[in-house]
C-alpha positions as CSV (number, residue, x, y, z in Angstrom):
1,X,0.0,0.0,0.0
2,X,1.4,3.6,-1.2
3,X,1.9,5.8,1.6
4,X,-0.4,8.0,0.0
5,X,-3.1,5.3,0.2
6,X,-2.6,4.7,3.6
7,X,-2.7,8.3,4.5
8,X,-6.3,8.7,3.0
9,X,-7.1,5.1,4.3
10,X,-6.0,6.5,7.9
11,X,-7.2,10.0,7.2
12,X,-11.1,8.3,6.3
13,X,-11.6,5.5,8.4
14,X,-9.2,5.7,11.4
15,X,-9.7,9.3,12.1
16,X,-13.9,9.6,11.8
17,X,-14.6,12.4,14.3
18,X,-18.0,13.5,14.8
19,X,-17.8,17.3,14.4
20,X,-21.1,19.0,15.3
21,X,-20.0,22.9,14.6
22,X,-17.0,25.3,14.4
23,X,-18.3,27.6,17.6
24,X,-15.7,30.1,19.1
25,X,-11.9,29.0,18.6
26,X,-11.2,29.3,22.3
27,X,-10.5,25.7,23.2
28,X,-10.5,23.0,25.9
29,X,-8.1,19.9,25.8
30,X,-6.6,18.2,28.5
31,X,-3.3,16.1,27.6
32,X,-5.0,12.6,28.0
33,X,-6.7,13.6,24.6
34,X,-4.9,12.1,22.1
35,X,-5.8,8.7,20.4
36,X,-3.5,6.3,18.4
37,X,-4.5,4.1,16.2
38,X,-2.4,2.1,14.0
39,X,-3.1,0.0,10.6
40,X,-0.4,-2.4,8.3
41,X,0.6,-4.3,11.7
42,X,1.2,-1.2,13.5
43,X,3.5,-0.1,11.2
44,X,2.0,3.4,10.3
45,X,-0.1,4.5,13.4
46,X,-1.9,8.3,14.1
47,X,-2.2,9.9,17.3
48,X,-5.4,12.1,17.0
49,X,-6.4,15.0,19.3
50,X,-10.2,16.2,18.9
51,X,-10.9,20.1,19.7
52,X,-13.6,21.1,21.4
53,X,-14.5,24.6,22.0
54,X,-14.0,26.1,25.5
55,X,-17.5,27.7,25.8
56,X,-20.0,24.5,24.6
57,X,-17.9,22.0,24.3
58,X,-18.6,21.4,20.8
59,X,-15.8,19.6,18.0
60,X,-13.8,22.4,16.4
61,X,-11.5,20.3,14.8
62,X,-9.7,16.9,15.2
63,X,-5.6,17.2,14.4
64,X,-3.6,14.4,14.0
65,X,0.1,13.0,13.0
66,X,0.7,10.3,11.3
67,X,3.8,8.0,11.3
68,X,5.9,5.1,10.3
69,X,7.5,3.1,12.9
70,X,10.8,5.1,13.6
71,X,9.5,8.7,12.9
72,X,9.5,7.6,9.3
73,X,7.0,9.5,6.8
74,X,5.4,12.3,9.2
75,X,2.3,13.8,7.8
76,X,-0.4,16.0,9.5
77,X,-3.9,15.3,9.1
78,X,-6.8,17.8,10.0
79,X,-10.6,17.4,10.0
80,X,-12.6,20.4,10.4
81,X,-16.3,21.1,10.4
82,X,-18.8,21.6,7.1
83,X,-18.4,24.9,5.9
84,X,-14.6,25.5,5.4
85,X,-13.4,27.4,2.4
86,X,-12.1,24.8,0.4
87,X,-9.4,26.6,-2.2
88,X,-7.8,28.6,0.9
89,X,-7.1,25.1,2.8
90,X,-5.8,24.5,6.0
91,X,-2.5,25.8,7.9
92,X,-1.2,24.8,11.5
93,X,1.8,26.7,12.6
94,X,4.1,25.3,15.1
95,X,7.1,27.4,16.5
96,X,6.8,29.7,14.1
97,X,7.0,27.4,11.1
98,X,3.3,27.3,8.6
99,X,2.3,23.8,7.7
100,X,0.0,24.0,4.9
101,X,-2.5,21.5,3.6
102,X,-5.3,20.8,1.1
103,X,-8.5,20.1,1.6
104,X,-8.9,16.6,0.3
105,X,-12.5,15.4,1.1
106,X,-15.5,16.5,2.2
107,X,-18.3,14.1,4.5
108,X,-20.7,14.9,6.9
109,X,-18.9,15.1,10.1
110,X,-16.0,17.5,8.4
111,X,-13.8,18.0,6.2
112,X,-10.4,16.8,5.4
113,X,-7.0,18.4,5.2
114,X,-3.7,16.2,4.3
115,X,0.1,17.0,4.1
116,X,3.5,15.1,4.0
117,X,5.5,16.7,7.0
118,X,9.0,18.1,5.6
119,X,11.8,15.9,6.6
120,X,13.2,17.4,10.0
121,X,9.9,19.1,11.1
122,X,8.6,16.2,13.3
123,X,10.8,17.2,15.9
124,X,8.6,20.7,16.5
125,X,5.3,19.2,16.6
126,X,6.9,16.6,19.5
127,X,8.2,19.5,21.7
128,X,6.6,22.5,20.8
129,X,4.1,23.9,23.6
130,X,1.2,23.8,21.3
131,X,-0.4,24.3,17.5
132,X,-2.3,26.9,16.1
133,X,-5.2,26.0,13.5
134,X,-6.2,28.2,10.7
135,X,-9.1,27.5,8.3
136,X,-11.3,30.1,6.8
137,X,-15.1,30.1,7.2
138,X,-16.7,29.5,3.4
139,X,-17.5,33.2,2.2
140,X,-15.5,35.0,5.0
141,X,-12.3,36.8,5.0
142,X,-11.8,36.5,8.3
143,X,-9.5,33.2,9.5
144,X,-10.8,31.1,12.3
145,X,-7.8,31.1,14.5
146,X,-7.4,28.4,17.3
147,X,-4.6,27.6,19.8
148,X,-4.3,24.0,20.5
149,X,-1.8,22.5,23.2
150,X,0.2,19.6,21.8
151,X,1.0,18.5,25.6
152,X,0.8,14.7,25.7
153,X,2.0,14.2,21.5
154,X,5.5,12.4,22.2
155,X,3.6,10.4,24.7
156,X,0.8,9.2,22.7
157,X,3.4,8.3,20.2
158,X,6.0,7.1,22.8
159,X,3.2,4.7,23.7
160,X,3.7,2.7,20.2
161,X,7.4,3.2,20.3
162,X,6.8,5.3,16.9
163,X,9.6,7.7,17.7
164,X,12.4,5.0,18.1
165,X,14.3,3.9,15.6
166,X,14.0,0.2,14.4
């Protein structure tokens, strides 16, 4: 299976978040969040961390990363709620650096966004303090900006011994 195959596979099946509505981008996450799942004899696994919004605790957003064992083949997956402007995309910036993605698909708990990580930039998303998702609302100039801690990442994919070389 291509890696691109088993991102989409991972990206539609694996990650199926049930996103009810994009509310105010202030959000509530506590490190325990984040889910792995693996596929291929847990040789490609995502650790998923779904957003909800601080005020109604309604999904914002699911983020994810998926890996091969030994950090191998990084790429950041996003699902966001109906309604996204589709041509702008999706961008998560961690320390500083943009990470920008498609939208690839559309169903009716979200939409999602998929990107290949650069090589080198996996590193960030393990220790940075946290991600900021940007989408744009369909017909609105104005982003939807939302801070997101990444506290409990390197855990969740500690817990698979993803990071470790084999």
């Amino acid at each position: 299976m291509s890696f691109y195959h088993t991102v989409k596979v991972a990206s539609l099946v694996a990650l199926l978040c049930s996103l009810a509505g994009a509310g105010r981008p202030a959000v509530a996450q506590d490190s325990a969040g984040w889910k792995v799942s693996c596929i291929e004899g847990n040789e490609r696994c995502t650790a998923v961390l779904s957003v909800q919004t601080a005020d109604s605790g309604k999904s914002l957003a699911a983020i994810g990363i998926q890996i091969g064992r030994g950090g191998k083949e990084p790429a950041m997956i996003a699902i966001l709620p109906l309604g996204v402007e589709l041509k702008a995309g999706f961008r998560a910036v961690v320390a500083g650096k943009a990470y920008d993605a498609p939208f690839e698909a559309c169903f009716a708990d979200g939409c999602r966004a998929v990107a290949a990580l650069p090589e080198g930039s996996l590193g960030a998303w393990i220790t940075a303090a946290s991600v900021q998702l940007q989408f744009f609302p369909f017909g609105s100039d104005n982003p939807v900006s939302a801070e997101v801690p990444l506290i409990g990442l390197r855990e969740a994919l500690d817990s698979k011994s993803l990071l470790k070389t084999p």
